[in-house]
Backbone as CSV, one residue per row, in Angstrom:
resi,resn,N_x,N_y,N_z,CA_x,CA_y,CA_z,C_x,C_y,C_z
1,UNK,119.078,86.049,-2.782,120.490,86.157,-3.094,121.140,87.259,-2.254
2,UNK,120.235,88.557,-2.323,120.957,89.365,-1.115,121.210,88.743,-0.027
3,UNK,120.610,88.374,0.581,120.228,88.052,2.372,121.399,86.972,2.223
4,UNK,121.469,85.719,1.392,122.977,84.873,1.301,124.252,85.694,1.039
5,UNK,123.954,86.882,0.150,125.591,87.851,0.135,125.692,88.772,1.529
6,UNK,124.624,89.041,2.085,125.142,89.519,3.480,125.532,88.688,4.586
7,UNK,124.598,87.773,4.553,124.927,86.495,5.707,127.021,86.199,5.312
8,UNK,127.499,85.975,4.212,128.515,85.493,3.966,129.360,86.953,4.153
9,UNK,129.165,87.782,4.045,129.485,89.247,4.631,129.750,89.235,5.779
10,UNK,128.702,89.190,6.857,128.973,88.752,7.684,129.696,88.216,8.800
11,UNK,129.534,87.073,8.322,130.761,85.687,8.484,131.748,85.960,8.384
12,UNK,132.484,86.678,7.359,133.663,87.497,7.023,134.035,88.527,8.008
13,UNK,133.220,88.773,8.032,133.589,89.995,9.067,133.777,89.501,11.050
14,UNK,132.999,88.183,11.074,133.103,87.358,12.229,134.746,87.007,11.854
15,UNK,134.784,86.071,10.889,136.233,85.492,11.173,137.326,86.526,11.001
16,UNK,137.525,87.475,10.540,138.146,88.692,10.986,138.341,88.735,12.491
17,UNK,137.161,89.272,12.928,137.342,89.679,14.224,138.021,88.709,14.975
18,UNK,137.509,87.554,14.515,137.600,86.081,15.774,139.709,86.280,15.631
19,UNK,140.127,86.722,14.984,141.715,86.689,14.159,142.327,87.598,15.362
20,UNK,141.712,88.663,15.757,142.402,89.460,16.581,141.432,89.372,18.087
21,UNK,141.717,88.253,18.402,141.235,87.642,20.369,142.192,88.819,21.158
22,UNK,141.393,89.361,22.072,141.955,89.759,23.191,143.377,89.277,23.910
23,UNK,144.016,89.689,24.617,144.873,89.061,25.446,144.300,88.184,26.872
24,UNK,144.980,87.852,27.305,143.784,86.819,28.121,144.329,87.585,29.781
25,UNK,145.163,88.494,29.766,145.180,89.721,30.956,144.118,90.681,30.601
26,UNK,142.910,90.618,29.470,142.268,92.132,29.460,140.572,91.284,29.373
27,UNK,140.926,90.538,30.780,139.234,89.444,30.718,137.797,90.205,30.573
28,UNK,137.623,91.371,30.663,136.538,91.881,30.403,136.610,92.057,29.152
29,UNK,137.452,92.315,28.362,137.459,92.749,26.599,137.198,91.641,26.023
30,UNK,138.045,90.596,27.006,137.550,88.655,26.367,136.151,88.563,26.136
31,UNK,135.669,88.677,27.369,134.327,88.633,27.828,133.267,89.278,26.870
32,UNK,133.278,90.441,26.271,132.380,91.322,25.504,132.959,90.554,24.365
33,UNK,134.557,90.467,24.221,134.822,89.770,22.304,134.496,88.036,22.213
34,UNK,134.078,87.379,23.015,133.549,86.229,23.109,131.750,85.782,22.424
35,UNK,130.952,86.920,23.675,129.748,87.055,23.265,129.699,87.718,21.755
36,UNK,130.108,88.224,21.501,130.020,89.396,19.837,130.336,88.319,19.091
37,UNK,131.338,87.310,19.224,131.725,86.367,18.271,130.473,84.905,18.076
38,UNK,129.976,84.821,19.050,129.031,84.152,18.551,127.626,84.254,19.039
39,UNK,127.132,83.185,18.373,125.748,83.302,17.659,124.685,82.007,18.387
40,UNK,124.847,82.321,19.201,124.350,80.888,20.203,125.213,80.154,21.212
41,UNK,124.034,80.207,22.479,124.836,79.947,23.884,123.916,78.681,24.564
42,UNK,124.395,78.232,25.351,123.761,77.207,25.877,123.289,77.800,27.365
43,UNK,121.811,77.963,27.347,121.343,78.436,28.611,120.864,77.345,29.539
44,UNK,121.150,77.348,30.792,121.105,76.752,31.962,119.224,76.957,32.713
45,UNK,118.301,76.481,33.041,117.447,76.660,34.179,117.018,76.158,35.163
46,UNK,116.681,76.365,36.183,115.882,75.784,36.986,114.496,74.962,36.308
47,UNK,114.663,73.492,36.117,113.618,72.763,35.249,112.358,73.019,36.325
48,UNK,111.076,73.491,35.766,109.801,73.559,36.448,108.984,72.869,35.941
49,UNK,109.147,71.530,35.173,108.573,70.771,34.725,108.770,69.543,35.426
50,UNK,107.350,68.404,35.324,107.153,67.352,36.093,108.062,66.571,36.426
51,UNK,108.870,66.030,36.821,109.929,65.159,36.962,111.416,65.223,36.963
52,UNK,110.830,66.323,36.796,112.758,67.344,36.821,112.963,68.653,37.698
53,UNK,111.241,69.028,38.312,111.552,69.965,38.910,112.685,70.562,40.009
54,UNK,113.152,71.465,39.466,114.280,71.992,40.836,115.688,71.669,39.887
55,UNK,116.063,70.278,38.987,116.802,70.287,38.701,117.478,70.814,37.327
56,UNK,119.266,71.017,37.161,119.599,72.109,36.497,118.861,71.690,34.607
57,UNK,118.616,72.529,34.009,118.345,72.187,32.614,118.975,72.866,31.463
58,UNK,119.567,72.720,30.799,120.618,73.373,29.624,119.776,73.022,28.291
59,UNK,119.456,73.754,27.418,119.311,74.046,26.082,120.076,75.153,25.355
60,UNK,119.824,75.026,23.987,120.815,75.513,23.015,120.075,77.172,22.648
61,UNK,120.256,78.179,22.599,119.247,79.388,21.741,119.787,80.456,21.238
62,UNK,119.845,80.691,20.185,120.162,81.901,19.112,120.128,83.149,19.949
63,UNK,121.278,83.819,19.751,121.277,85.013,20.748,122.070,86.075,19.614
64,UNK,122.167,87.338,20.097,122.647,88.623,19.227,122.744,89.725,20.246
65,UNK,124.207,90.062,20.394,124.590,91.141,21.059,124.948,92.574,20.424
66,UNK,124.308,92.383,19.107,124.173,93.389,18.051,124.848,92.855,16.526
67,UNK,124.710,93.563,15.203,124.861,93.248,13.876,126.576,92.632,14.049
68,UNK,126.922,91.877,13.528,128.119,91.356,13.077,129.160,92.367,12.684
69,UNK,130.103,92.390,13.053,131.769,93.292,12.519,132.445,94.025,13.698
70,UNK,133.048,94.614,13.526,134.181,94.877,14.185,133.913,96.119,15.429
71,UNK,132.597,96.497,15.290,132.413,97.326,16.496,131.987,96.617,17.820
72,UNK,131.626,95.758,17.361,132.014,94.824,19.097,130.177,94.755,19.608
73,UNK,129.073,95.402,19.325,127.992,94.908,19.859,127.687,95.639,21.109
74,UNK,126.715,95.943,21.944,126.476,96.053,22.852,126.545,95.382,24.334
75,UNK,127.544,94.097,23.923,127.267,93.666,25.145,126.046,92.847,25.723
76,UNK,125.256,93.231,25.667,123.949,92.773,25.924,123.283,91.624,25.501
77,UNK,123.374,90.233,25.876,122.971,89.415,24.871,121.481,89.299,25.025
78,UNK,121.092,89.350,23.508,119.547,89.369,23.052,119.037,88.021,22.533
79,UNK,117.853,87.739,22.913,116.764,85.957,22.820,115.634,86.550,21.881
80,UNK,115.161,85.593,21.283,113.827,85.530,20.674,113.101,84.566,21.280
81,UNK,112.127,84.581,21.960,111.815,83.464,22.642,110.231,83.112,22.570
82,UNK,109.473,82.158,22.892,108.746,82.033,22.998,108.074,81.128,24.298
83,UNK,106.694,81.444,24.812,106.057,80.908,25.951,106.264,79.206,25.690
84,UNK,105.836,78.909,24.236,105.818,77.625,23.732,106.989,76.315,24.132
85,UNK,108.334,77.467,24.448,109.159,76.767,24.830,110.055,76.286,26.186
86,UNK,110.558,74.861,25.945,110.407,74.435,27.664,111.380,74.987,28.318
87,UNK,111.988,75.816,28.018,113.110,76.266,28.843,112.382,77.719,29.350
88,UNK,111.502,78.225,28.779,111.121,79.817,28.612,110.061,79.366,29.940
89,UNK,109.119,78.285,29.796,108.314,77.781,30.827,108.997,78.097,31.954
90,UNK,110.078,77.056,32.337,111.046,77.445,33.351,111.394,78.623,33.691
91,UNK,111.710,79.275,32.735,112.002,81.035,33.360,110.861,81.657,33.989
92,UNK,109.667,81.477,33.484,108.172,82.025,33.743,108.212,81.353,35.397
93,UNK,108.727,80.402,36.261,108.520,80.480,37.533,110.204,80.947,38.298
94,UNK,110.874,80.964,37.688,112.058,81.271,37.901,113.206,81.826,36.919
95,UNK,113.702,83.412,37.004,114.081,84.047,35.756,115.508,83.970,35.930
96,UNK,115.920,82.992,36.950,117.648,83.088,36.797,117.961,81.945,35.893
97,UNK,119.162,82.622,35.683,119.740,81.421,34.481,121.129,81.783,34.354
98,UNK,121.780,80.878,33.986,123.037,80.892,33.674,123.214,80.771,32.025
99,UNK,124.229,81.412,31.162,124.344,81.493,29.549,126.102,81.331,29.328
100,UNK,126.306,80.586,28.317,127.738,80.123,28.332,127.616,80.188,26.980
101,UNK,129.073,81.384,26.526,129.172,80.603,24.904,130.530,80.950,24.792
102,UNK,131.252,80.329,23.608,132.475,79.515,23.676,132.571,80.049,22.436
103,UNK,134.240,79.880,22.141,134.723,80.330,20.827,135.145,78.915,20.136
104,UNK,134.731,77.838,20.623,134.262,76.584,20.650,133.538,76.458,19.040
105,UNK,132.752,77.506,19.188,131.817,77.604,18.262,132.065,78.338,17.001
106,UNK,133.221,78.713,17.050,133.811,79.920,15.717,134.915,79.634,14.889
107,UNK,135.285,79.246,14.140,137.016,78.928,13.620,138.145,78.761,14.637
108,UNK,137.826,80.025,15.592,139.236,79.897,16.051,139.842,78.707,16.334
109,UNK,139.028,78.605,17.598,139.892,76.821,18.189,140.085,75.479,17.107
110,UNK,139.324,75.704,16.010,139.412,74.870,15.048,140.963,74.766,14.455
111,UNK,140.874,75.758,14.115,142.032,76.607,13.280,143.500,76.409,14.540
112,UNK,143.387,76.292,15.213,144.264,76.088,16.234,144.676,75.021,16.999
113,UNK,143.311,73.740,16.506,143.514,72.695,16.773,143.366,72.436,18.898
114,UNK,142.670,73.602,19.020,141.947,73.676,20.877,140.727,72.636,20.065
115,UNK,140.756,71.820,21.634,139.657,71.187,22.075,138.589,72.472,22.692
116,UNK,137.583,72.001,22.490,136.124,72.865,23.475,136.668,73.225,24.713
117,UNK,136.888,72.015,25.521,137.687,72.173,27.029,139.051,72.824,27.292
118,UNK,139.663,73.184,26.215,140.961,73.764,26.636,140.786,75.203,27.187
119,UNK,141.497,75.021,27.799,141.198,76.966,28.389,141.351,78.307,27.724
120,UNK,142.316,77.438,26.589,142.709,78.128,25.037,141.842,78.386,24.508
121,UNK,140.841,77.813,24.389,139.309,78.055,23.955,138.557,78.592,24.524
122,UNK,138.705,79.807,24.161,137.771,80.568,25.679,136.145,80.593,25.269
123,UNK,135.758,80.313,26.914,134.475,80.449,27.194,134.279,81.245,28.129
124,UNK,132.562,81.476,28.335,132.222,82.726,29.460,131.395,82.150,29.708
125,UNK,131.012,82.163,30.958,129.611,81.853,31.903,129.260,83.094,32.258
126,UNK,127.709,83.663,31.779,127.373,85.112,32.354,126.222,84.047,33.409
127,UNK,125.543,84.608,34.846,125.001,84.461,35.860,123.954,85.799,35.709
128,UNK,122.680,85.545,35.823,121.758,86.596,35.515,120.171,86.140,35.695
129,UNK,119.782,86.926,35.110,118.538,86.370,34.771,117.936,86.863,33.113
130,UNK,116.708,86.643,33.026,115.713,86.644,32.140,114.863,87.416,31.860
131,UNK,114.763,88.635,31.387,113.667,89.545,31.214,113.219,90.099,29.854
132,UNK,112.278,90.424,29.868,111.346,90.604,28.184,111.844,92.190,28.559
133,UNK,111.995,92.624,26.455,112.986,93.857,27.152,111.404,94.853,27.248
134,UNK,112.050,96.187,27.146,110.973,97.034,27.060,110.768,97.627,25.478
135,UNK,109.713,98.262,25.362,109.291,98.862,23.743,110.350,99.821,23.228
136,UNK,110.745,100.314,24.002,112.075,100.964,23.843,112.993,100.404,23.620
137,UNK,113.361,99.360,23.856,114.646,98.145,23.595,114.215,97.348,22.501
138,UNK,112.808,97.229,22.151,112.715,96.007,21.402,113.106,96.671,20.200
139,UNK,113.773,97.401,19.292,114.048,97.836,17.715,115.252,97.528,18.026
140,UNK,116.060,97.605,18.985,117.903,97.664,19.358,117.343,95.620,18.980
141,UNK,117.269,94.945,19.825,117.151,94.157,20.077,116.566,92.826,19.013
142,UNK,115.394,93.620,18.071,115.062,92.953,16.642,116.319,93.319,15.653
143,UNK,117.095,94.161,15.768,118.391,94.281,14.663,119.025,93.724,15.279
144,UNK,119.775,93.597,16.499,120.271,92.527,16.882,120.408,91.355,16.208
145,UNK,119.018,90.565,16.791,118.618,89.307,16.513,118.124,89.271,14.698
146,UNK,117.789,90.003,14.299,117.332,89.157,13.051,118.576,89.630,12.059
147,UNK,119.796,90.732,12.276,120.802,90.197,11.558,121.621,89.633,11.223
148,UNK,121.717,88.630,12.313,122.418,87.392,12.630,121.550,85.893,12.000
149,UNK,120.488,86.064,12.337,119.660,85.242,12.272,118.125,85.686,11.233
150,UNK,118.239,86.107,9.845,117.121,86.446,9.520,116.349,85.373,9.507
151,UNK,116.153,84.074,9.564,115.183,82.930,9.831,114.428,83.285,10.618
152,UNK,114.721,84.110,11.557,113.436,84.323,12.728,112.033,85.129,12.153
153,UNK,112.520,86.067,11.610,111.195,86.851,10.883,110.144,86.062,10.083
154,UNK,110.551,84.717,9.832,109.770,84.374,9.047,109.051,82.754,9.944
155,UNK,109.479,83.176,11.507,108.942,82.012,12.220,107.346,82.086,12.944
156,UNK,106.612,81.258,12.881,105.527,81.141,12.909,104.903,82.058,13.886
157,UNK,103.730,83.247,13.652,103.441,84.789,14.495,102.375,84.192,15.325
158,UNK,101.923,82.882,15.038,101.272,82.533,15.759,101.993,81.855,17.072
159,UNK,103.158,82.085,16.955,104.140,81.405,18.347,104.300,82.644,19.646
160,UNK,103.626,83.658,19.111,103.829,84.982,20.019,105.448,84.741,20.972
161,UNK,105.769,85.220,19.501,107.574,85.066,20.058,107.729,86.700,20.474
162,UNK,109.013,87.276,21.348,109.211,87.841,22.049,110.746,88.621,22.171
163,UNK,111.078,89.548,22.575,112.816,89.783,22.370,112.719,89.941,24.189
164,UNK,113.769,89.457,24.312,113.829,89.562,25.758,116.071,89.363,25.748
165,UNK,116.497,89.962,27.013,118.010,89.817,27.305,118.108,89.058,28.892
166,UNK,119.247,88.873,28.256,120.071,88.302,29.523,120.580,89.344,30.189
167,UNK,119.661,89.477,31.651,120.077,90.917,32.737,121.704,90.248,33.449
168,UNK,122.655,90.301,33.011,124.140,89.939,33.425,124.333,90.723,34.773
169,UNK,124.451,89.176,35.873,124.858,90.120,37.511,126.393,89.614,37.946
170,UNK,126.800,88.083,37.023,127.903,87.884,37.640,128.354,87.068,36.196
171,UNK,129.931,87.355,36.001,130.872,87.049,34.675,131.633,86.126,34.923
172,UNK,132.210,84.807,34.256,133.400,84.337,34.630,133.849,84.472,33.522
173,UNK,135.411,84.280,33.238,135.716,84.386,32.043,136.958,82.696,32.749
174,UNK,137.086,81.844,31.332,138.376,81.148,31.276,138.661,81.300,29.759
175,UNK,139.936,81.720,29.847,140.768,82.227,28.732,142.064,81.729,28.542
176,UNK,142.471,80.998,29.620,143.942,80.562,29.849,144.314,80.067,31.178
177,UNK,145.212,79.324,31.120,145.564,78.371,32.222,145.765,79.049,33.722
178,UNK,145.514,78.744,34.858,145.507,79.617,36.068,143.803,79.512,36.964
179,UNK,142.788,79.005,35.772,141.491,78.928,36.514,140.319,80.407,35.823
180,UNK,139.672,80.082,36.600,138.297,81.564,35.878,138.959,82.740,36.661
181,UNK,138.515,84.002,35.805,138.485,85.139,36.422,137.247,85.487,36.507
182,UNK,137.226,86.444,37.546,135.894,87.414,38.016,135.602,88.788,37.223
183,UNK,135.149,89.451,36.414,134.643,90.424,35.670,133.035,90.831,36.435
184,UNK,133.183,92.178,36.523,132.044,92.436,37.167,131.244,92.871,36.033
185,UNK,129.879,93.380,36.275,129.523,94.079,35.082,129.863,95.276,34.773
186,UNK,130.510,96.028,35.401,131.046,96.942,35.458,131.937,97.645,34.811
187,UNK,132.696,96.321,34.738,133.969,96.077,34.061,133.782,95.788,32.553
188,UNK,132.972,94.857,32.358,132.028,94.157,31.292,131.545,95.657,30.121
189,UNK,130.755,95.891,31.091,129.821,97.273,29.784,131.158,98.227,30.045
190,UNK,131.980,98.783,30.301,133.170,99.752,30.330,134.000,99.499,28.850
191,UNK,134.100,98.287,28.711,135.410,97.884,27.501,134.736,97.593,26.156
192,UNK,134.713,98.212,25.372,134.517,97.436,23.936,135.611,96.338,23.436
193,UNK,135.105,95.463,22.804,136.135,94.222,22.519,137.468,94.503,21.572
């Protein structure tokens, strides 16, 4: 019953935030208040599996750029991952990847009646790669991820699952009509949302 009164806590505190969106002139604040708002991105790889090798591959995976509310997160988006899985395979010969997540995924555009594709609906493409963090990162990185997602703690230890981030080298942001903007990372870790 706790863990359902915080999860809905939470949530509350997501659709709050999702209420006060950036302006779509302050694309790096988009950019950090995009990722913070949700809770799963669709990652891109280089497929290294039989019959697809070389070509692009997209799956869905639970991510956490820190605990839910109004301080905006670190920025940093955090994976639980495992060897077991075919996208993680792929990273193991090649660690670039592309990660996209959308407010697609949150009330807003609902509530507003945006399609996924409208530009009104903002999305971000981060360009990066894939790395398992270090022992030093992994406590930032398990609060992250399992307060968004406490299901993970209780996923099978025999899967030798893993916390690993998305190392962010290049940002797009579309937020509004005119095409993508460029956000460096620079720009990116500088702004809280």
């Amino acid at each position: 019953m706790a863990r359902l009164l915080l999860l809905c806590a939470a949530s509350g505190l997501l659709l709050a935030a999702v209420a006060a969106i950036p302006p779509p002139e302050e694309a790096a604040r988009m950019a950090r208040f995009v990722l913070h708002s949700c809770d799963w991105g669709a990652l891109a790889t280089l497929s290294a599996q039989e019959g697809l090798r070389g070509r692009p591959f997209a799956n869905i995976f639970s991510l956490s750029d820190g605990p839910p509310g109004p301080r905006g997160g670190s920025g940093v988006p955090y994976l639980y991952l495992t060897d077991m899985e075919i996208s993680v395979q792929d990273l193991e010969v090649n660690s670039n990847a592309s990660l996209t997540v959308s407010l697609a995924q949150t009330p807003y555009c609902r509530k507003h009646r945006y399609d996924p594709q409208n530009p009104l609906c903002a999305h971000i493409i981060f360009v990066g790669s894939i790395v398992k963090v270090n022992d030093s990162e992994a406590d930032l990185a398990k609060k992250a991820l399992f307060s968004r997602h406490p299901e993970m703690e209780s996923w099978p230890k025999d899967h030798n699952w893993f916390f690993a981030k998305f190392n962010i080298t290049n940002i797009w942001v579309l937020d509004y009509f005119g095409g993508l903007k460029i956000v460096t990372p620079e720009e990116y870790y500088s702004v809280k949302p």
